[in-house]
N, C-alpha and C positions, 0 to 999 in steps of 0.2 A: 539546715542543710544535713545531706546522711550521709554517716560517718563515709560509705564506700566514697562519695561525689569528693567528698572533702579532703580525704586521706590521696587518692589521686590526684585533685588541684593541687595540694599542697605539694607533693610531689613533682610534678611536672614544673610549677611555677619555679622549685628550686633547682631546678634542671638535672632531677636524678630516675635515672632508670630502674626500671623492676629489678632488672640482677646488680646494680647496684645496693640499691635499698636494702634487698638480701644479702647482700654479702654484708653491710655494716650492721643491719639487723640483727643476723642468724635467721631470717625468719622465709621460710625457702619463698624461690620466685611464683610458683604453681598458687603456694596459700596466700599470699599478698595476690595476686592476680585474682583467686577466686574471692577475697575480700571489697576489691572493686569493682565486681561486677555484681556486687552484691548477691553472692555463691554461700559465702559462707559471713559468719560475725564473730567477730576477734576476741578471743578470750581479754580481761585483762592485763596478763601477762603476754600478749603479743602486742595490745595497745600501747603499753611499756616498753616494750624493745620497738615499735617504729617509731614511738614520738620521741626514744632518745636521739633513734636514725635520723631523722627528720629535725631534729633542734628543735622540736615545740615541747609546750606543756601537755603531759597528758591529761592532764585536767583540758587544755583545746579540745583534746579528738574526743574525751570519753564520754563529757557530758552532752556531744551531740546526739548521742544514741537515748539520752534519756528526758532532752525537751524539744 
């Protein structure tokens, strides 16, 4: 799965909105938006600050981008 499909499912299934995510992130709503539609690709240090948002391991989101 890629990382944008996944970072989103995850999201939604946890019932948190864009301006959510960003306000517990830091990580503004504009660059998470253009991360799920596959606009832009997340430094490591925003893959950090959403899977702390999010309660997952970053080890979940980050090694989707590399198998």
């Amino acid at each position: 799965m890629r990382i944008e499909i996944l970072l989103k499912q995850i999201r939604q299934d946890k019932g948190i909105t864009l301006k959510k995510l960003s306000e517990k992130s830091g990580v503004s709503t504009s660059h998470i938006s253009d991360i799920e539609k596959n606009f832009k690709m997340p430094s490591l240090v925003v893959m950090v600050k959403l899977a702390k948002a999010l309660d997952v391991g970053v080890t979940d989101l980050y090694k989707v981008i590399w198998w």
